[in-house]
C-alpha positions in Angstrom: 106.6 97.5 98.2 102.9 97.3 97.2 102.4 100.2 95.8 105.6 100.7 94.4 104.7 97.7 91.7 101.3 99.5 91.7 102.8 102.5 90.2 105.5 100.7 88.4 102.5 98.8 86.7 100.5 101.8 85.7 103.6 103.2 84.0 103.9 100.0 82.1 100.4 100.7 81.2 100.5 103.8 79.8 103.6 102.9 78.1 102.1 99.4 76.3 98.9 101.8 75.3 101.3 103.9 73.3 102.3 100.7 71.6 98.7 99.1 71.2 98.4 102.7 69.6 101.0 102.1 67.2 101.0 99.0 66.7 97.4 96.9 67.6 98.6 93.7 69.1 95.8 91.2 70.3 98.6 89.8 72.8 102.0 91.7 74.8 104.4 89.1 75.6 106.6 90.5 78.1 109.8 88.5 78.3 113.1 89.7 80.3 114.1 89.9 83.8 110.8 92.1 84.4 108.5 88.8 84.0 109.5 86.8 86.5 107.6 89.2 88.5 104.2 89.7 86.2 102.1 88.9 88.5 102.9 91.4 91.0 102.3 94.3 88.8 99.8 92.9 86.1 96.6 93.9 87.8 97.7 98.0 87.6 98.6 97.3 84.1 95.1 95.9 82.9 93.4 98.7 85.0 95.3 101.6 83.4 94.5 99.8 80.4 90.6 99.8 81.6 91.2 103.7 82.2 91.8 103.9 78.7 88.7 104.3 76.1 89.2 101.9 73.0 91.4 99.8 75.3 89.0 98.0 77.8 90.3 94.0 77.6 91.2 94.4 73.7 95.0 93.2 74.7 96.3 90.5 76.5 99.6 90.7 78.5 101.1 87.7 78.8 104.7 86.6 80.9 107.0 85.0 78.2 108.6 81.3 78.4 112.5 82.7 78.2 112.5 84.4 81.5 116.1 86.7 81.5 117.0 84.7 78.1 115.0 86.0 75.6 117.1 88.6 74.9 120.3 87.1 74.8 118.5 84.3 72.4 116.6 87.1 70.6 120.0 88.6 69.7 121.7 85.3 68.8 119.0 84.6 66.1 119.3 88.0 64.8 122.9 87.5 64.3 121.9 84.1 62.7 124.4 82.0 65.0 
């Protein structure tokens, strides 16, 4: 199971640098099902991040308050309900 979050992290990673590409964020709020379980997989995300040049602790992923709801609450505000 170990390194299955491992590798799931490093392909968060690589996918959140194409972001911070994009985009520049000082913080990643990640929010969904997916952060209940953070902590498991945060360590491979910050060290494909420190594979990175340019991206060495620059951005700071964080778990977000809503859990499984911040979608469903994203969307509702969206829809202004």
């Amino acid at each position: 199971v170990c390194g299955v979050l491992n590798s799931y992290g490093r392909d968060v990673g690589r996918g959140l640098e194409a972001y911070c590409v994009a985009f520049g964020p000082d913080r990643i709020v990640m929010s969904g099902s997916v952060s209940r379980f953070l902590s498991l997989f945060l360590e491979a995300i910050t060290s494909q991040f420190a594979r990175t040049r340019g991206f060495e602790q620059k951005v700071t992923v964080v778990q977000g308050t809503l859990e499984e709801f911040g979608g469903a609450i994203g969307a509702t505000v969206l829809a202004g309900l």
